[in-house]
Residue frames as qw, qx, qy, qz and C-alpha x, y, z in Angstrom:
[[0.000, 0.888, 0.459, 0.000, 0.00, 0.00, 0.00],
 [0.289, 0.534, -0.064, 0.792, 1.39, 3.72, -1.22],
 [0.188, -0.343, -0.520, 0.759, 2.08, 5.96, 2.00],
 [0.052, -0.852, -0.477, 0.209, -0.54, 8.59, 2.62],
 [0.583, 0.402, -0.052, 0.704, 0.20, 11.50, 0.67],
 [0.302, -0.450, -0.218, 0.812, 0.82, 14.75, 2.72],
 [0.131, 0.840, 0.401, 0.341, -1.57, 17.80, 2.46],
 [0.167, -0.145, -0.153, 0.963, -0.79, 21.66, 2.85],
 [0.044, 0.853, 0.494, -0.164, -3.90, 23.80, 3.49],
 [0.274, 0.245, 0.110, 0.923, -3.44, 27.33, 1.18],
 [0.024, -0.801, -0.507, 0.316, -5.07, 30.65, 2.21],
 [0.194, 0.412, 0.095, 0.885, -5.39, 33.85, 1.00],
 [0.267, -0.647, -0.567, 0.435, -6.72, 36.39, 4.09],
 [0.045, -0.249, 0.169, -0.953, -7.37, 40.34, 4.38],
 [0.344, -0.045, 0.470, -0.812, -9.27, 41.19, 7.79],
 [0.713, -0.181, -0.604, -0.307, -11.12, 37.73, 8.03],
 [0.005, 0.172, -0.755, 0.633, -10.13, 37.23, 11.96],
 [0.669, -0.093, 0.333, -0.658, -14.37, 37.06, 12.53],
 [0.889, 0.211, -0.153, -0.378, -14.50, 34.07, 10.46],
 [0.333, 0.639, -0.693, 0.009, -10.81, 32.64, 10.53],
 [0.234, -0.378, 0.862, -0.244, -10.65, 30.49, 13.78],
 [0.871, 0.271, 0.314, -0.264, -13.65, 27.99, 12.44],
 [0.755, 0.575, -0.313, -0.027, -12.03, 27.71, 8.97],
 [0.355, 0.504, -0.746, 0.252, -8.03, 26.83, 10.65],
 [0.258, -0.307, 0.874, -0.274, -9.86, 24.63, 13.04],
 [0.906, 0.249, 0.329, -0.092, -11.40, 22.35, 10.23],
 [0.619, 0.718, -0.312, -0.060, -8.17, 22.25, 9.14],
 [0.540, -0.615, 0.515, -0.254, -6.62, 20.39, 11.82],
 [0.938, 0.103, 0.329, 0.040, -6.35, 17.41, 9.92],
 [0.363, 0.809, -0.458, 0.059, -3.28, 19.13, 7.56],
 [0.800, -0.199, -0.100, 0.558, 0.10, 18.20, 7.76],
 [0.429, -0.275, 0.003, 0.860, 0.61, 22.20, 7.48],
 [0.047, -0.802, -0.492, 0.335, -1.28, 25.57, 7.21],
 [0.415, 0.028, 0.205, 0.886, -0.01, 28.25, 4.91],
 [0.197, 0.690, 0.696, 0.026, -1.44, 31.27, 5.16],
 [0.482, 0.046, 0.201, 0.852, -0.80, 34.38, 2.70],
 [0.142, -0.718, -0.541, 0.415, -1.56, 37.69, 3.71],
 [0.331, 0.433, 0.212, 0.811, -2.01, 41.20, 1.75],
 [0.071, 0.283, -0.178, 0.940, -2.31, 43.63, 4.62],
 [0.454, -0.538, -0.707, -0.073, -4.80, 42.75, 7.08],
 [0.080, -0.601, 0.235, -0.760, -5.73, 45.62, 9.81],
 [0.830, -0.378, -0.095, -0.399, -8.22, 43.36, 11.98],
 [0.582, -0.431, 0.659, -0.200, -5.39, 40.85, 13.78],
 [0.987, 0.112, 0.007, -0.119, -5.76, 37.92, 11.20],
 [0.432, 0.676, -0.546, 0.241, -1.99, 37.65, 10.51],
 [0.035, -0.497, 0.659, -0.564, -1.70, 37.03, 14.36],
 [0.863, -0.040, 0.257, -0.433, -4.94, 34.90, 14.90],
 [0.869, 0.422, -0.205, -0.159, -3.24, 32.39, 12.35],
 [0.172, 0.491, -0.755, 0.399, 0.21, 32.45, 13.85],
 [0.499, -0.272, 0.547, -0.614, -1.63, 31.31, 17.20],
 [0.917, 0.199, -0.099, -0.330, -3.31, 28.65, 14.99],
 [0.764, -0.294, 0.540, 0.198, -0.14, 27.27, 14.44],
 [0.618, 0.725, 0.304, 0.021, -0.43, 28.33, 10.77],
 [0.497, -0.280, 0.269, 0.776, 3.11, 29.56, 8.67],
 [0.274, 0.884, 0.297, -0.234, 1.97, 33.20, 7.77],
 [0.462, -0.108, 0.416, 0.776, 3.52, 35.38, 5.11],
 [0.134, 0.785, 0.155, -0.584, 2.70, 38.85, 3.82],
 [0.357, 0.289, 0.561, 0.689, 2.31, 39.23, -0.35],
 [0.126, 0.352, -0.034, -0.927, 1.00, 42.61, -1.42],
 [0.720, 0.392, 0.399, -0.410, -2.16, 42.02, -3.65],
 [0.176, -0.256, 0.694, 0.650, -1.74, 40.60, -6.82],
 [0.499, 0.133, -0.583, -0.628, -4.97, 39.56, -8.23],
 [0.885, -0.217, 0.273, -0.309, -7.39, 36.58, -6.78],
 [0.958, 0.226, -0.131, 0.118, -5.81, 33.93, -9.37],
 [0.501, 0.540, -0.531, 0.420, -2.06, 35.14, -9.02],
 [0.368, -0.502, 0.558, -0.549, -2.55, 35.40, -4.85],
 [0.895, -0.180, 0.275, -0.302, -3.76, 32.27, -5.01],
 [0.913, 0.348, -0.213, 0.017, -1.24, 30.74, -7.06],
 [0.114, 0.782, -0.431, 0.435, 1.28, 32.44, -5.18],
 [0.520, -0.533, 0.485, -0.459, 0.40, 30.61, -2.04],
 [0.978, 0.175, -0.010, -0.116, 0.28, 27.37, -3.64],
 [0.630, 0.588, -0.434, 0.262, 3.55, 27.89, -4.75],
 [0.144, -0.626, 0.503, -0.578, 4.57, 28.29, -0.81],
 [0.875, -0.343, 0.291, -0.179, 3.89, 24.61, 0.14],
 [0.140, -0.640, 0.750, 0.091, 5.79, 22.50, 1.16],
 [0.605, 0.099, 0.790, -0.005, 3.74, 19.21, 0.06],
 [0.050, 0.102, 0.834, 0.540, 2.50, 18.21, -3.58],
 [0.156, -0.522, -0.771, -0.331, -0.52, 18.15, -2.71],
 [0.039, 0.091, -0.235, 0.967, -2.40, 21.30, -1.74],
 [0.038, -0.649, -0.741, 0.167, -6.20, 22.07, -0.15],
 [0.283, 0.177, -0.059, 0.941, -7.46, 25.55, -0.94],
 [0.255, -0.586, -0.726, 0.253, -9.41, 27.46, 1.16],
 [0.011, -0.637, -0.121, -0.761, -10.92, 30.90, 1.72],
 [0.104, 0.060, -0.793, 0.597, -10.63, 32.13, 5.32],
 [0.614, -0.013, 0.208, -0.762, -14.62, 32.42, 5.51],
 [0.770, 0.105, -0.435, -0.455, -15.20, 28.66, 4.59],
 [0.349, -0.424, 0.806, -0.220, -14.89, 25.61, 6.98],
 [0.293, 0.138, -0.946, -0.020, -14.03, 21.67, 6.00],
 [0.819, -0.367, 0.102, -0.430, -17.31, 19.44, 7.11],
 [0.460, -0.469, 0.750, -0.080, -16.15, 16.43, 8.81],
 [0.816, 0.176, 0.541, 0.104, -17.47, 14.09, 5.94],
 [0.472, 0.868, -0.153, -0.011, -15.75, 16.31, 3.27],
 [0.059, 0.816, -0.569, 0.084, -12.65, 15.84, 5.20],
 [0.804, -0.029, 0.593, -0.025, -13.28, 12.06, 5.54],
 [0.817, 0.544, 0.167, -0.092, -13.43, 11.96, 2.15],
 [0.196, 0.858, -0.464, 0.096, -10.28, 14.07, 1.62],
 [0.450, -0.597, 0.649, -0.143, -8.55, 11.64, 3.72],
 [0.824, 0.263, 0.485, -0.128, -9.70, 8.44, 2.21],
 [0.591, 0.805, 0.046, -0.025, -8.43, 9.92, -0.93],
 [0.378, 0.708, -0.523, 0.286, -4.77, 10.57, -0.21],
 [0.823, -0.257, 0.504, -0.050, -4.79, 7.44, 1.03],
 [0.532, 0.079, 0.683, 0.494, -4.49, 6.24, -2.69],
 [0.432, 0.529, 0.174, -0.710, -5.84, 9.03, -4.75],
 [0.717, 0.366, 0.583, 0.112, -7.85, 8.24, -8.27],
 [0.497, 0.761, 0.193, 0.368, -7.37, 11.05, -9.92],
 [0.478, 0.148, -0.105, 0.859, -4.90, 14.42, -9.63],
 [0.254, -0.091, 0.157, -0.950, -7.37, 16.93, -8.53],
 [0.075, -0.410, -0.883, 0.214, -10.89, 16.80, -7.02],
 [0.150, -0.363, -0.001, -0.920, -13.96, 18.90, -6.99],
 [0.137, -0.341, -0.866, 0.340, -16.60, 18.83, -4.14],
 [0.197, -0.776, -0.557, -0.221, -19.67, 20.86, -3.39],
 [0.153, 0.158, -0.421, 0.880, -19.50, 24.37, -1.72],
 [0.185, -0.722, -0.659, -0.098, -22.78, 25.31, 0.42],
 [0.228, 0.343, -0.117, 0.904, -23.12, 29.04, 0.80],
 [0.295, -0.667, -0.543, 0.416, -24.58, 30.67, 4.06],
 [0.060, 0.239, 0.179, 0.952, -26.60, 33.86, 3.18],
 [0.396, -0.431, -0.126, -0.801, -29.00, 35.86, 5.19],
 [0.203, -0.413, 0.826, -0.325, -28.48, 32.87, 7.89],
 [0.898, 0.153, 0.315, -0.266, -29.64, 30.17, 5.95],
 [0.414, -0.218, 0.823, 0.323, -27.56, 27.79, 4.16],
 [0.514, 0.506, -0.193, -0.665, -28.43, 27.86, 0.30],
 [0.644, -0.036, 0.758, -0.101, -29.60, 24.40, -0.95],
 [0.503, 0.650, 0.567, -0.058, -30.81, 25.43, -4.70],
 [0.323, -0.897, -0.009, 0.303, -30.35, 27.25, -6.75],
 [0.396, 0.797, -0.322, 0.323, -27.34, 29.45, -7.80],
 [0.420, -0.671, 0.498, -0.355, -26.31, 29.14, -4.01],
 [0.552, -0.100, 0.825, 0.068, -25.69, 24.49, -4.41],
 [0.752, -0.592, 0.003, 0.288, -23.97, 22.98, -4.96],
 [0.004, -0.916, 0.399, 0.048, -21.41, 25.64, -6.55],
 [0.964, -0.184, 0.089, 0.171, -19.24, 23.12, -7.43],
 [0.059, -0.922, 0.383, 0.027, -15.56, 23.95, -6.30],
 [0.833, 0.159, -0.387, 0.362, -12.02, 22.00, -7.71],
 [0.151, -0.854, 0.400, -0.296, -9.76, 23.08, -4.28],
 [0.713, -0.510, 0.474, 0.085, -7.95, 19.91, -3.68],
 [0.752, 0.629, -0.164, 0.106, -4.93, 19.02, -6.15],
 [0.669, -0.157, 0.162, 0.708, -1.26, 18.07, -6.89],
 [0.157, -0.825, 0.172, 0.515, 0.28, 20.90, -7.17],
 [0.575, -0.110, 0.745, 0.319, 1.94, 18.96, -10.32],
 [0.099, 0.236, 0.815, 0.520, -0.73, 18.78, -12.48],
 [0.077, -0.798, -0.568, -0.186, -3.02, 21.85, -11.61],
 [0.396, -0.343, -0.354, 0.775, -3.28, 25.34, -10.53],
 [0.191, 0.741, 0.609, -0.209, -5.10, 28.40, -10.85],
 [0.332, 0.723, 0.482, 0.365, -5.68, 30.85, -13.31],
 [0.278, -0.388, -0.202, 0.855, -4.38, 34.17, -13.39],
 [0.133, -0.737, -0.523, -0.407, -7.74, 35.69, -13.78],
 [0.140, 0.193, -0.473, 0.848, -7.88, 38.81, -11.57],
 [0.466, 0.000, 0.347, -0.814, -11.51, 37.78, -11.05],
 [0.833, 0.338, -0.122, -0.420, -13.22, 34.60, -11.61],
 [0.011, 0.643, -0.766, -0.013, -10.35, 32.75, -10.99],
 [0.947, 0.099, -0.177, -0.250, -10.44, 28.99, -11.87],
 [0.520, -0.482, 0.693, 0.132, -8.15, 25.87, -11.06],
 [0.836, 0.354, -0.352, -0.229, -7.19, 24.16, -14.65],
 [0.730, -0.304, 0.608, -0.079, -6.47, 20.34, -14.29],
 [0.514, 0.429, -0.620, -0.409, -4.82, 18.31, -16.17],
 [0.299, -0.085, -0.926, -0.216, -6.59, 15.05, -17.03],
 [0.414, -0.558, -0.583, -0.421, -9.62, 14.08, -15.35],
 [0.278, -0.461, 0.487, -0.688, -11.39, 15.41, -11.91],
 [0.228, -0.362, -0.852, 0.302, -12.84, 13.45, -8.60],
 [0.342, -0.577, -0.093, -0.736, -15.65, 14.50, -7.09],
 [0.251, -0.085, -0.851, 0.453, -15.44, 13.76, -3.53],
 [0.490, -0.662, -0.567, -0.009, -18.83, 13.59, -0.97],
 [0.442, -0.524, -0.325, 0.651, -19.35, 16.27, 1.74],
 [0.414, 0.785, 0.225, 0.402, -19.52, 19.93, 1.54],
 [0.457, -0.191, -0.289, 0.819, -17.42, 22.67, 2.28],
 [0.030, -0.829, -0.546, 0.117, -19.23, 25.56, 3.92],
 [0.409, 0.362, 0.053, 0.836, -18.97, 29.04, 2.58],
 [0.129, -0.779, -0.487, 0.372, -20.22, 31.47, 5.76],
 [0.335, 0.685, 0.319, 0.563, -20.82, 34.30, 3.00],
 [0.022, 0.269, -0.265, 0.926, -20.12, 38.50, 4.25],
 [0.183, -0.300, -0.770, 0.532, -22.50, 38.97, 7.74],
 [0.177, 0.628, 0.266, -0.710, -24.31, 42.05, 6.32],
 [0.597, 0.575, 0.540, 0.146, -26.18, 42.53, 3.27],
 [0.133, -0.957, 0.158, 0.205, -24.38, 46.22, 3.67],
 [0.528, -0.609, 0.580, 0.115, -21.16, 44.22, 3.27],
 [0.621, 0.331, 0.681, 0.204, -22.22, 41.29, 0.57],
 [0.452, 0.859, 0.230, 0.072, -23.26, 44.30, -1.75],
 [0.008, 0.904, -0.351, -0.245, -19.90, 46.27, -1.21],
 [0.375, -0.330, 0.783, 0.371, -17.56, 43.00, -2.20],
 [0.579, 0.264, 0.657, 0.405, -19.99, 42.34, -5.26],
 [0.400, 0.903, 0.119, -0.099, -20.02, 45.89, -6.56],
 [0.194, -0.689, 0.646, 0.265, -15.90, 45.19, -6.61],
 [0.560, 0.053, 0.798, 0.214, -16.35, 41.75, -7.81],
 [0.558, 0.621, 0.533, 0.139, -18.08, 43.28, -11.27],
 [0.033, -0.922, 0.269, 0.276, -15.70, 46.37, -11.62],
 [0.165, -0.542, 0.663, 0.489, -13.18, 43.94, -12.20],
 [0.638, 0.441, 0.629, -0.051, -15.51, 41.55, -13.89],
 [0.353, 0.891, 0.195, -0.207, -16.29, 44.70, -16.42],
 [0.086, -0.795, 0.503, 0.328, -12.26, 45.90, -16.63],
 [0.466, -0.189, 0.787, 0.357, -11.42, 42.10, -17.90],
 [0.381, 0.619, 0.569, -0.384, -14.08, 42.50, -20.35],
 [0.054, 0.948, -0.158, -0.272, -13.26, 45.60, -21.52],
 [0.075, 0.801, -0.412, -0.428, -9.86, 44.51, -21.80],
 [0.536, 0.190, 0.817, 0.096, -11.05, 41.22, -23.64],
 [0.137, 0.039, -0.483, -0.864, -12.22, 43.86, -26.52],
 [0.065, -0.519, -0.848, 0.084, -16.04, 42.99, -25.44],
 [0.165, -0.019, 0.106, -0.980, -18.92, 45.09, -26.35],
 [0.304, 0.301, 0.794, -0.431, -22.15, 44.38, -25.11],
 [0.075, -0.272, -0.488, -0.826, -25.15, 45.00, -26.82],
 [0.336, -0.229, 0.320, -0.856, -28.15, 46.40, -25.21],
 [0.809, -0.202, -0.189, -0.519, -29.87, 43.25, -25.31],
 [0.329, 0.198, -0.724, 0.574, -26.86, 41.97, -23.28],
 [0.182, 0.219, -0.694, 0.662, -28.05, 43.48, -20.69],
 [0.725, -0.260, 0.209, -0.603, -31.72, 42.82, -20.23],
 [0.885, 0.028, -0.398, -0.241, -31.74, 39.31, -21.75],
 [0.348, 0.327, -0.754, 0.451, -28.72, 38.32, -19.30],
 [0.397, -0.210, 0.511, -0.732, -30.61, 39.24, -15.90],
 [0.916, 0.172, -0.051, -0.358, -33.88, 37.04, -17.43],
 [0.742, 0.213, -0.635, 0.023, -31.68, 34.01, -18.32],
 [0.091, 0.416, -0.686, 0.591, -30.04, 34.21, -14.89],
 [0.329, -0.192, 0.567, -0.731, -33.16, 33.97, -13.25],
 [0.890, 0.145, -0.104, -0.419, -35.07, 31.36, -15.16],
 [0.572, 0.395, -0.685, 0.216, -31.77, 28.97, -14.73],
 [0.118, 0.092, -0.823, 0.548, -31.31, 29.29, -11.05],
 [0.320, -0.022, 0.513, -0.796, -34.38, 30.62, -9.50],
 [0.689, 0.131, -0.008, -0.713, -36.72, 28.41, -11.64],
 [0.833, 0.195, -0.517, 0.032, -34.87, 25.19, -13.26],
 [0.443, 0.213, -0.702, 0.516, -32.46, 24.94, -10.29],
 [0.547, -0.599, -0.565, 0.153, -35.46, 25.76, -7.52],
 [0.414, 0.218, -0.367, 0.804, -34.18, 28.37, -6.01],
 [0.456, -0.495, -0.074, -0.736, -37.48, 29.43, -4.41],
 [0.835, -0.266, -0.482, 0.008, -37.17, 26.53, -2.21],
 [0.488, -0.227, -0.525, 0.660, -34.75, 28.38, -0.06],
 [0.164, -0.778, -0.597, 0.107, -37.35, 31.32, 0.65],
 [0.193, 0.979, 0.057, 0.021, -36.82, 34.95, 0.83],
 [0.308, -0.706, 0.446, 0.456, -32.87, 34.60, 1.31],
 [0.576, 0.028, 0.671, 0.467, -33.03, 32.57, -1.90],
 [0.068, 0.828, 0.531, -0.167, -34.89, 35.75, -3.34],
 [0.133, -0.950, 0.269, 0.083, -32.47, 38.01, -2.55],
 [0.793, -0.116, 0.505, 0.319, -30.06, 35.74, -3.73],
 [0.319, 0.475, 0.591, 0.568, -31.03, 35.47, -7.35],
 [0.120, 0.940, 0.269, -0.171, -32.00, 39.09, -7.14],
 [0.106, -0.861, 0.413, 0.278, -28.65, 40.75, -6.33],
 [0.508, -0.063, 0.698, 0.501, -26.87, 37.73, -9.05],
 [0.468, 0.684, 0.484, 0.281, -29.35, 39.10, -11.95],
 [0.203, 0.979, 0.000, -0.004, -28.68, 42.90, -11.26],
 [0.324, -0.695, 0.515, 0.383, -25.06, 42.34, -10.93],
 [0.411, 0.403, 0.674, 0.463, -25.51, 40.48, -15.01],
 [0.320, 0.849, 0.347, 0.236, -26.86, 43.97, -15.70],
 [0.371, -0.902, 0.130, 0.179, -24.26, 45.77, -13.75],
 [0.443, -0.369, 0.595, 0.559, -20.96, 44.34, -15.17],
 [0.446, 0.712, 0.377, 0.391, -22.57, 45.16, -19.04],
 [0.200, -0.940, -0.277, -0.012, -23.47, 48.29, -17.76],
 [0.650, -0.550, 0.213, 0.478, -20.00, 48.96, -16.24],
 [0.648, -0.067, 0.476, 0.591, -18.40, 47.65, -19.28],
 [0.244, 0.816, 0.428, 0.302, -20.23, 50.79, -21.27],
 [0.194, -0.974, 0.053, 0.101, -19.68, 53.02, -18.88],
 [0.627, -0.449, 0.470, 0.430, -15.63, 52.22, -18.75],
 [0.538, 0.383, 0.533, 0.528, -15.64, 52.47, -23.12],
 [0.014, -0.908, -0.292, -0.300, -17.63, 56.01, -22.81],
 [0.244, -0.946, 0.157, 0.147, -15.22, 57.36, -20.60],
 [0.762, -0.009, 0.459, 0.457, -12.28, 56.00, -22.69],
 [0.387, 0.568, 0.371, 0.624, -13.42, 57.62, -25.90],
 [0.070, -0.967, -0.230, -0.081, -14.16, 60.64, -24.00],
 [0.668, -0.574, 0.249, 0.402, -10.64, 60.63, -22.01],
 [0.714, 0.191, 0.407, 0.537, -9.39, 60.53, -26.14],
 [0.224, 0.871, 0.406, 0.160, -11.10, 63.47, -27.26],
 [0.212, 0.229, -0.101, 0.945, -8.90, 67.08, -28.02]]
């Protein structure tokens, strides 16, 4: 029988300290904790040390590059990635185990389950969000999207049982400021993808969005937080168009004598 292979747990963190100690103690099962900071104000740097966790300070680079960055900073083959707002269930991390016992494949995806408005999203846009975060380092790694960031794999994925919870921003105050960033840059890659919408971009998007999730995928089943779900995902499909106009119009204008 092949030894067990050895796992490193990756973060990226800025001012996550409310959420942190859950996530680095469903992570207890590592063989090692890496977690890469870009200027926290809130203590997380120090909450992690305490964890037991080997911290390190990277100026921003970009979701995909920060995240590859930290990858690059283990010390095992095989890597787990994590966001400090998300915590390992215990049959996810069965699984995880079980797996690098002998693994089948080179990378895995599993289910994420997102916690919004304090309800766990079952339907939906909100499950099961399926996420690849467990891989050789070898033969995967992530995208250097500055938004949207993806893990590409080479050859086939697992899907392992279990999910891994995602306790979303605590205020709707909060949720709305990180996705009116999340579609700025959305818009900028766009943009500098040579993309021009057309105005029927930007109704017909919203409408697809919501017949997909909130009808084919149920999403009424998780009641008024699944509402407000699919609400604020359609207007942000009309927002990042929208953006991407606005950001052309002040180009050509910026050209003008």
């Amino acid at each position: 029988m092949s030894e067990r292979k050895l796992l490193s747990a990756v973060l990226i963190t800025r001012d996550c300290g409310s959420t942190l100690a859950d996530t680095l103690a469903s992570l207890a099962f590592c063989d090692e904790i890496i977690v890469v900071d870009s200027g926290s104000t809130d203590g997380t740097p120090a909450l992690a040390a305490r964890a037991g966790a080997r911290v390190i300070h990277q100026d921003w680079l970009g979701f995909g590059p920060q995240k590859q960055f930290a990858v690059a900073q283990a010390s095992n083959e095989w890597v787990l990635c994590i966001d400090g707002d998300e915590v390992v269930t215990p049959e996810l991390r069965a699984e995880i185990q079980r797996e690098l016992a002998a693994p089948s494949h080179r990378a895995f995806e599993f289910a994420r389950c997102n916690r919004f408005l304090g309800r766990y999203l079952r339907h939906g846009e909100g499950y099961p969000d399926l996420s690849l975060r467990l891989f050789d380092r070898r033969h995967a790694g992530w995208s250097d999207d500055l938004v949207h960031e993806k893990v590409t794999a080479l050859g086939d994925v697992g899907r392992l049982r279990g999910d891994l919870l995602h306790h979303s921003e605590e205020s709707l105050e909060s949720y709305l400021a990180k996705q009116n960033r999340y579609t700025t840059l959305a818009a900028e890659a766009l943009v500098a993808e040579g993309f021009v919408p057309s105005a029927a971009k930007l109704w017909v998007s919203p409408i697809f969005r919501f017949l997909k999730f909130y009808i084919a995928r149920r999403g009424f089943l998780d009641g008024g937080a699944g509402l407000v779900h699919i609400g604020i995902g359609c207007f942000n499909s009309f927002i990042k168009y929208a953006k991407v106009i606005e950001i052309r119009a002040t180009a050509r204008d910026s050209r003008r004598p």
